[in-house]
C-alpha positions as CSV (number, residue, x, y, z in Angstrom):
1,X,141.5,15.7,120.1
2,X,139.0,18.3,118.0
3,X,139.1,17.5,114.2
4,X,140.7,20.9,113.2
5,X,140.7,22.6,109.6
6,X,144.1,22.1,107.9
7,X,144.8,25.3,106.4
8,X,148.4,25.4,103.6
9,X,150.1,28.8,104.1
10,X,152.3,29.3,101.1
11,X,154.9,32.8,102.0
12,X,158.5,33.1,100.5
13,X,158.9,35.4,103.8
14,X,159.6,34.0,106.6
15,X,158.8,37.0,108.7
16,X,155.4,37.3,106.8
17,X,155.1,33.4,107.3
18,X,155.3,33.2,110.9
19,X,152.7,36.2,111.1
20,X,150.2,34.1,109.4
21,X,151.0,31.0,111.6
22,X,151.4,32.6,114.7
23,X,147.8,34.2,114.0
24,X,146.2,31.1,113.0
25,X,147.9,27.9,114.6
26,X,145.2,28.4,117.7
27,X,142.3,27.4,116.0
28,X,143.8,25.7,112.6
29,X,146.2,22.8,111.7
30,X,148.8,24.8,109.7
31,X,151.3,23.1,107.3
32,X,154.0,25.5,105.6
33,X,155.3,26.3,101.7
34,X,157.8,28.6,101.0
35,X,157.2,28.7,97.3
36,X,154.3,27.6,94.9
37,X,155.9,24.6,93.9
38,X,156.5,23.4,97.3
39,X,152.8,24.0,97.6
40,X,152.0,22.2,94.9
41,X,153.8,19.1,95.9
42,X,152.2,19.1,99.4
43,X,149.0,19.6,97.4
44,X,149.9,16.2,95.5
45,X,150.1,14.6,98.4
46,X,147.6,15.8,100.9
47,X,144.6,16.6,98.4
48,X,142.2,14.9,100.3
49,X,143.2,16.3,103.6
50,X,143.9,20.5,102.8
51,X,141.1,22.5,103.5
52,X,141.8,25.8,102.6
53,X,145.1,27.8,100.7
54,X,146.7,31.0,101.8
55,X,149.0,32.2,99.4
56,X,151.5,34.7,98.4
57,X,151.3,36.2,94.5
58,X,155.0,36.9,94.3
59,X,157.3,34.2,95.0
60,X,160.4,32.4,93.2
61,X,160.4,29.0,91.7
62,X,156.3,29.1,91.1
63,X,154.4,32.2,91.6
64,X,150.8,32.3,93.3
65,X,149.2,32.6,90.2
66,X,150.9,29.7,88.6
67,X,149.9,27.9,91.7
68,X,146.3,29.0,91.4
69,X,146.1,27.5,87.6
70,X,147.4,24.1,88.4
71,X,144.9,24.3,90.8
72,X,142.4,25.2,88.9
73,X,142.7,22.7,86.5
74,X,142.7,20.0,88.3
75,X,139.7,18.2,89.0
76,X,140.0,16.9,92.7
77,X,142.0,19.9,94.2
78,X,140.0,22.7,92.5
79,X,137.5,22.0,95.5
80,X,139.4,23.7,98.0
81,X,139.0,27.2,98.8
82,X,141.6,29.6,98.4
83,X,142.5,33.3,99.8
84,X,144.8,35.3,98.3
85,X,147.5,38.0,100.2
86,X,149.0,40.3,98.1
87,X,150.6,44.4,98.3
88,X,148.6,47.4,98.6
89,X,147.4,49.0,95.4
90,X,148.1,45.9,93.7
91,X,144.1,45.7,91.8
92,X,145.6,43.9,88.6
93,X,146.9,41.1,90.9
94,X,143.9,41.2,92.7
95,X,141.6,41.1,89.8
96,X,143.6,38.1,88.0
97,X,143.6,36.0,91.2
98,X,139.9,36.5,91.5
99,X,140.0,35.3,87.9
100,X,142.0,32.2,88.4
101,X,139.7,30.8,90.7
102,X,140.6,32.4,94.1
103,X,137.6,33.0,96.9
104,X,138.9,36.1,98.4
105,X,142.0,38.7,98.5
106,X,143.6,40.0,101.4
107,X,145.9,42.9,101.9
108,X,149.6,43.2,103.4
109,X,150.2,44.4,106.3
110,X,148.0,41.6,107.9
111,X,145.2,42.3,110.2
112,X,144.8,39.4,112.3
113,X,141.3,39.9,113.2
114,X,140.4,40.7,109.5
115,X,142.3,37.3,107.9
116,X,140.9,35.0,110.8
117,X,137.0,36.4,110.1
118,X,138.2,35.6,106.7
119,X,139.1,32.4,106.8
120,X,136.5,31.6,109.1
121,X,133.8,32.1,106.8
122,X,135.1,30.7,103.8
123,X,135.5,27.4,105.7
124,X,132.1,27.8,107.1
125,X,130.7,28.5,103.4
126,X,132.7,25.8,101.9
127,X,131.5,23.3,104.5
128,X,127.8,23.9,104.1
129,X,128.0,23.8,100.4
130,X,129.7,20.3,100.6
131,X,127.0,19.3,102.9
132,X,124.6,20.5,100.4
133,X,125.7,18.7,97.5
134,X,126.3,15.4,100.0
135,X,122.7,15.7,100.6
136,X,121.3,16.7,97.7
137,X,123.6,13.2,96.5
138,X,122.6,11.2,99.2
139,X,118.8,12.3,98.9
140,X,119.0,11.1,94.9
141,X,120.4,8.0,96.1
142,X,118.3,7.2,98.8
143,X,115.5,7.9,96.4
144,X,117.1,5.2,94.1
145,X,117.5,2.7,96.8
146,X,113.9,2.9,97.8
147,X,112.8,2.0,94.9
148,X,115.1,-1.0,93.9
149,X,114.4,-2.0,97.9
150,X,110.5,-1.7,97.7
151,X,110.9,-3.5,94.7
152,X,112.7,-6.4,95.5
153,X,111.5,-6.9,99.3
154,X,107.8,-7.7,98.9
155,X,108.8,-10.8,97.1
156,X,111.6,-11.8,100.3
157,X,111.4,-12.2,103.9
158,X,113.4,-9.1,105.2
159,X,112.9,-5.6,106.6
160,X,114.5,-2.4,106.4
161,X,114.3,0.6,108.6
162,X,116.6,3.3,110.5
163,X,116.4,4.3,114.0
164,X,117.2,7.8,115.4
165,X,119.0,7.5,118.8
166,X,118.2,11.2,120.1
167,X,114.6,10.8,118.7
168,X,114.0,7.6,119.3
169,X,112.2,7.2,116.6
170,X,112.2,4.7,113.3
171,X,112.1,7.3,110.6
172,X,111.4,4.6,107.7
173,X,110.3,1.6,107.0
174,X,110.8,-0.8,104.2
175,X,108.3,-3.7,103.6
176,X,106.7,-2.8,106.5
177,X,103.4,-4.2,105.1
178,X,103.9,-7.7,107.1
179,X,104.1,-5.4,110.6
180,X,101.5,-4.4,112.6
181,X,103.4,-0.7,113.3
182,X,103.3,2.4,111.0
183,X,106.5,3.1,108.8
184,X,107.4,6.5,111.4
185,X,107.3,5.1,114.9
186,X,108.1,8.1,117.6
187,X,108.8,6.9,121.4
188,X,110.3,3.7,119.4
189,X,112.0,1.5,122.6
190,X,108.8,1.7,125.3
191,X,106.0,2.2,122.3
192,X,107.2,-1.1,120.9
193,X,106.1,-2.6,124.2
194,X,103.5,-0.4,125.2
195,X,101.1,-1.4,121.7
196,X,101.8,-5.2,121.9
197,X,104.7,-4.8,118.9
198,X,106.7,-6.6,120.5
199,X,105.5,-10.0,122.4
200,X,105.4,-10.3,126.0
201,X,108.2,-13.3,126.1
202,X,110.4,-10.4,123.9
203,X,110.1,-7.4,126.0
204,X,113.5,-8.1,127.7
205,X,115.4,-8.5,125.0
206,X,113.9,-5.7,123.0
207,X,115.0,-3.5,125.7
208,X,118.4,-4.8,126.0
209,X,118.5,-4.3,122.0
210,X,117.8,-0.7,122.3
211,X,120.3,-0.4,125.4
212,X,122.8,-1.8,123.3
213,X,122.8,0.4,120.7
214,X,122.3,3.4,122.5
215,X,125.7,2.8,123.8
216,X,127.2,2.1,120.6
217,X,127.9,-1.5,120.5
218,X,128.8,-2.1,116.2
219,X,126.6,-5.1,115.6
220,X,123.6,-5.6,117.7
221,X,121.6,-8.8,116.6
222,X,118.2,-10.1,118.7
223,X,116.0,-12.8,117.7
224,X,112.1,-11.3,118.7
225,X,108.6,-11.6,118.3
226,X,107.0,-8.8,116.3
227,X,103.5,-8.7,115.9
228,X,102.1,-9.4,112.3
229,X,99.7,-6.6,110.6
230,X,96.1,-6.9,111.0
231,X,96.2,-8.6,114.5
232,X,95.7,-7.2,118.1
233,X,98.5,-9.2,120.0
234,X,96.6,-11.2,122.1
235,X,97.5,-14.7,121.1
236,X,101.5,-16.0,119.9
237,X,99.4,-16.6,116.5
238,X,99.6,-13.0,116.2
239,X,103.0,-12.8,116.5
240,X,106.2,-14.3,114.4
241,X,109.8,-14.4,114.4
242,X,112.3,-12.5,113.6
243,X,115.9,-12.3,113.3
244,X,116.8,-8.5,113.9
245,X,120.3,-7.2,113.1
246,X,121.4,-3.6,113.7
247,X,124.4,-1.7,112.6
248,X,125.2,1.5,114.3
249,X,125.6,4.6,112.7
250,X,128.3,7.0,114.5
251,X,129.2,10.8,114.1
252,X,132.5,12.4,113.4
253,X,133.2,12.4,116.6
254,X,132.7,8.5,117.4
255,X,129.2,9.1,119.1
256,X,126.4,6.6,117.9
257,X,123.6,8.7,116.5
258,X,121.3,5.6,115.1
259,X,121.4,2.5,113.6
260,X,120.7,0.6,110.1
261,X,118.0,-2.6,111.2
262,X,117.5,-4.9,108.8
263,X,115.2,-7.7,110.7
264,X,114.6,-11.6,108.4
265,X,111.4,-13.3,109.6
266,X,112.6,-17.0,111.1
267,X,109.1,-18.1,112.1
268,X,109.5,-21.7,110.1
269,X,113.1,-21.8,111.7
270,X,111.7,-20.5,115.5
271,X,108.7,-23.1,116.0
272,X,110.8,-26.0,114.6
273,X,112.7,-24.9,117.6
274,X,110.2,-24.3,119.6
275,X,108.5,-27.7,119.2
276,X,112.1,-29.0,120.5
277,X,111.7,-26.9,123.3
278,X,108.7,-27.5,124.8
279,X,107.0,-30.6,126.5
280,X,104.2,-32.0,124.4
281,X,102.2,-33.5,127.4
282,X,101.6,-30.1,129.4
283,X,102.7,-27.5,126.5
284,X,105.0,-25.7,128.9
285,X,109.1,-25.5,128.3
286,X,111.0,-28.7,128.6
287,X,114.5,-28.2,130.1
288,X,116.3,-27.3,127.2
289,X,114.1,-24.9,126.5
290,X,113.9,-23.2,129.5
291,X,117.5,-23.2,130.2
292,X,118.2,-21.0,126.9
293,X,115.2,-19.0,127.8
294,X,117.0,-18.1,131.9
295,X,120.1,-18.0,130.0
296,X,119.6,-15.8,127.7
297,X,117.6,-13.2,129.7
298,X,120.0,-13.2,132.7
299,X,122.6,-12.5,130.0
300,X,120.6,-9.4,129.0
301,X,119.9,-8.6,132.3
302,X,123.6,-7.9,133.2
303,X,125.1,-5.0,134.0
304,X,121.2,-3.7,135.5
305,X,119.7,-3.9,138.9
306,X,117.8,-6.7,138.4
307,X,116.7,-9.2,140.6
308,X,115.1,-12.4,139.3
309,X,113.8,-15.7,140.9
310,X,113.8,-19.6,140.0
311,X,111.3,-21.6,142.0
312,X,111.7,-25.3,141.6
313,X,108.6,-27.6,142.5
314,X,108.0,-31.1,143.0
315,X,104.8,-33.2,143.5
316,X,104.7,-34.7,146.7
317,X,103.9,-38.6,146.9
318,X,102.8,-38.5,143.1
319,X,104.1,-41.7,142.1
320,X,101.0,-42.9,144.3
321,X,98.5,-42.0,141.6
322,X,100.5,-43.4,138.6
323,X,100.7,-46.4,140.3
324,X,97.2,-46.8,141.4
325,X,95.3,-44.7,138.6
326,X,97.8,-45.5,135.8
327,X,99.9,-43.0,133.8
328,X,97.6,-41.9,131.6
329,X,95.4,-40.6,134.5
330,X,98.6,-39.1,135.8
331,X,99.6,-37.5,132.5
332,X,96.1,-36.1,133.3
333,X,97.2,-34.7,136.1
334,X,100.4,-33.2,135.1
335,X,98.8,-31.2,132.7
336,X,95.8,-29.8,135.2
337,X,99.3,-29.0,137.0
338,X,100.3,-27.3,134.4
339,X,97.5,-25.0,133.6
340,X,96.9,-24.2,137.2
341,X,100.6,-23.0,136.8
342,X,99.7,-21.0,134.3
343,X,96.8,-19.3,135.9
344,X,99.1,-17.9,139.1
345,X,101.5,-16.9,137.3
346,X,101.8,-13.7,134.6
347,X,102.5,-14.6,130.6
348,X,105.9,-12.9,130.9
349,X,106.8,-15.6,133.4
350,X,108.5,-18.8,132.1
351,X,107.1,-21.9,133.8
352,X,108.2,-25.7,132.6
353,X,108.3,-29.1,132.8
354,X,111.8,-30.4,133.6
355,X,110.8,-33.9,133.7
356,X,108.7,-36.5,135.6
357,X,106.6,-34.2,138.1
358,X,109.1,-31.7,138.5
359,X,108.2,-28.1,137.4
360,X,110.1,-24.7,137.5
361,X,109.1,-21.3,137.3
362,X,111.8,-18.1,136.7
363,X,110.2,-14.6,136.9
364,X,113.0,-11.9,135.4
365,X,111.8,-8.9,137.5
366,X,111.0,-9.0,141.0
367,X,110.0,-5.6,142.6
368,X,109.5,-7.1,146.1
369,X,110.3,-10.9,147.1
370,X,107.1,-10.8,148.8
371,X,105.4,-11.0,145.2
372,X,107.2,-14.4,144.9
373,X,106.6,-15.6,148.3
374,X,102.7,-15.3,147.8
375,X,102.7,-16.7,144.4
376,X,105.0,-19.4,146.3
377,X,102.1,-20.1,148.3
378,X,99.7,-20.4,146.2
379,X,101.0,-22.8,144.1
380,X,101.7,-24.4,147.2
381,X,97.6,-24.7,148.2
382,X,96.2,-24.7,144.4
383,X,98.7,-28.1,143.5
384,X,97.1,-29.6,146.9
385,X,94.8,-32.5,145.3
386,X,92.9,-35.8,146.6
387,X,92.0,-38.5,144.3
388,X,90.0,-41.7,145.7
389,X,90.1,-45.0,144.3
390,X,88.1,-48.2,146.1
391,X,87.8,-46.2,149.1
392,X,91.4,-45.3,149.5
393,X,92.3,-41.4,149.5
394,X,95.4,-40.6,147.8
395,X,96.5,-36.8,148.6
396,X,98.9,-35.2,146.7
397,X,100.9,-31.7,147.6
398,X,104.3,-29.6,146.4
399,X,107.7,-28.8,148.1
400,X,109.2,-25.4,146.5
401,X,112.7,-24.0,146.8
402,X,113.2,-20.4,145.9
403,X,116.5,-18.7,145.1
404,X,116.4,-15.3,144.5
405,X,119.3,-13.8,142.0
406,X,120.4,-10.5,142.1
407,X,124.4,-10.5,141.7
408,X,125.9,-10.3,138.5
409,X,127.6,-13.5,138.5
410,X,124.1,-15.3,138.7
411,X,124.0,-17.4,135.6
412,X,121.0,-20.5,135.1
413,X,123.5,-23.1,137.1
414,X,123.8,-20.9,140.5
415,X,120.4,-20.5,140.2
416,X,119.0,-24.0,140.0
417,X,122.0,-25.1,142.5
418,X,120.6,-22.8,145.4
419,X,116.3,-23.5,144.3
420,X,117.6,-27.3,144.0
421,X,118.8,-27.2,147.7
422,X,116.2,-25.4,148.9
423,X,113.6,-28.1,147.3
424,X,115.8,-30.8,148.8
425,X,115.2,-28.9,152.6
426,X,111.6,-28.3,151.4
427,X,111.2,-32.4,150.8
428,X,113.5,-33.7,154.1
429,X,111.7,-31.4,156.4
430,X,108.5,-33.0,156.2
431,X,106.9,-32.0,152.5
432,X,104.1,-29.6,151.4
433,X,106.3,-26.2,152.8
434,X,108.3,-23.8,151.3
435,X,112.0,-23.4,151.8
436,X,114.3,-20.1,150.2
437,X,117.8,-20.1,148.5
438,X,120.2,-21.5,151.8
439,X,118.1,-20.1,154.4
440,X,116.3,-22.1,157.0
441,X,113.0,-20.0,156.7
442,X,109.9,-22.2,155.4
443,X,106.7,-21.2,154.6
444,X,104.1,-21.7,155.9
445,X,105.2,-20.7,158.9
């Protein structure tokens, strides 16, 4: 329902009453008073929420201009505006009510059109003032807390800034120094990506950060990559970590109109975890760390049209050069694996070790399968190796299984349940081929 101006009509007549609320109950909230004490005890009570008094001048009990001085002198209700109705040829009254405090005077007989312009710009003058005086407040503050922040964050690990929904825009930033992005950043959710702010392996979930708040969830919190000052981006040196929470900002109506961000840099905290995350032999993700990573970009994923891919991939007849080369020679080998993974596949993909010679790749966007299916392949021909030892050729090759996920329901364990069979088909129907989700279709054909 609209937040309507609450407007106290104070008439001993009830004829003269029911004028005034009959022309005003359409656009205002109107609460009665017969007299000016009634009035007064209303006031009492509902000082914070009265935005406006009509009054009579003659009334029993309390007159209007009794009312009018109480009013006056009290510091919290003197705020509100208030119109005066009184007689024809009445100019003494209308002078002393103008002295006591009151806005405007209006004459009896009533002119609807005449009271309702009235009231209309009082309210209107009395709101702007307020916002005025809120701003003029809240500009002395915000002054203030600049200060005492720029003062105090230099010397801690946190950042301040504000972000404008319909701009899209981070008006200001507080200790930005450590950042590689200027303190007003227009086009804020795609420039963020677009001039490497954000790290590749961050994109998603800056996105899904920006989503988020744009549809006014209360607490967004990610944990991203943000490029340091002074660097270009091109390497994760250039990059550290940082725990980003934002608190939504919301109009009077409910609608979210920007957001607080206060971001914490975690690096120490991140590549302690990082290091737990990812294997030391071949520098790619271990399991646990690439089931958080799926996990927690399918979870930002949901609710879009996105469809993703997990292709699993085991070395054929690789236990072949361990045991006749030794495992150092094949830790050798895992890690050429490794990097030859790394040079099919883009940066945003996330490619690891999940133990042994079995590797995994999950791509978070795929725009046509066929994408995958010729990345599939080459993996398949570039992992295809011979070593020779004493005259004896030892030949080496991959089975893949793909599943593609594009329902809502797909989490990391649906995934690796359907690219897991699909291996399995891939290895039992004669190696070295590529096999998707629970179809029978291998590759090459």
């Amino acid at each position: 329902m609209e937040n309507r101006k609450k407007i106290l009509v104070v008439e001993d007549s009830k004829t003269n009453r029911k004028i005034l609320v009959d022309t005003l109950v359409d656009t205002y909230h109107i609460v009665e008073a017969e007299n000016g004490q009634i009035a007064w005890d209303i006031l009492q009570k509902e000082k914070d929420t009265i935005d406006l008094v009509l009054t009579d001048i003659m009334m029993p009990v309390m007159d209007g201009f009794e009312l009018l001085n109480k009013i006056r002198h009290n510091s919290v209700l003197r705020r509100i505006p208030i119109i005066v109705v009184t007689s024809l040829n009445e100019q003494e009254n209308e002078i002393k009510a103008l002295d006591l405090g009151a806005l405007e005077v209006v004459i009896k007989p009533y002119d609807p059109a005449i009271i309702k312009r009235r009231i209309k710009n009082i309210v209107q003058l009395t709101d702007l003032e307020r916002m005025q005086a809120e701003y003029h407040v809240l500009k002395e503050s915000q002054q203030l807390f600049d200060v005492f922040i720029d003062m105090a964050l230099p010397n801690s690990n946190l950042c301040v800034w504000k972000y404008d929904i319909e701009r899209d825009s981070i008006t200001h930033i507080v200790a930005d120094k450590k950042y590689g992005f200027n303190r007003n950043l227009s086009n804020a959710s795609e420039t963020f990506v677009d001039k490497k702010y954000i790290h590749v392996d961050s994109i998603d979930e800056a996105r899904d950060m920006f989503a988020k708040i744009n549809a006014g969830e209360k607490v967004v919190e990610k944990s991203l990559r943000i490029r340091k000052s002074g660097t270009l981006g091109l390497s994760k040196d250039d990059y550290w970590w940082n725990r980003i929470v934002h608190t939504t900002i919301y109009n009077e109506d409910g609608k979210p109109i920007g957001a607080i961000g206060i971001s914490e840099d975690i690096s120490e905290e991140r590549y302690a975890r990082e290091k737990a995350e990812i294997d030391q032999l071949t520098k790619v993700y271990n399991r646990t760390g690439f089931v958080d990573k799926v996990e927690s970009t399918l979870m930002a994923n949901q609710g879009r049209e996105i469809q993703s891919a997990l292709l699993m991939i085991d070395l054929d007849n690789f236990k072949s050069v361990n045991d006749n080369f030794g495992h150092e020679f094949g830790d050798n080998v895992l890690l050429e694996v490794a990097n030859r993974l790394k040079g099919i596949f883009r940066p945003e993909d996330c490619i690891a070790r999940l133990g042994g010679d079995e590797f995994a790749i999950f791509i978070s966007h795929v725009h046509e399968t066929n994408f995958v299916l010729e990345r599939a392949e080459q993996v398949r021909k570039k992992l295809s190796m011979e070593f020779q030892k004493n005259f004896e050729l030892i030949k080496i090759t991959c089975s893949i299984g793909i599943c593609f996920g594009s329902k809502p329901e797909f989490d990391f364990q649906s995934l690796y349940v359907c690219a897991d069979k699909a291996l399995y088909r891939a290895k039992t129907s004669g190696k070295n081929i590529v096999m998707i989700g629970d179809k029978d279709t291998k590759f090459p054909l």
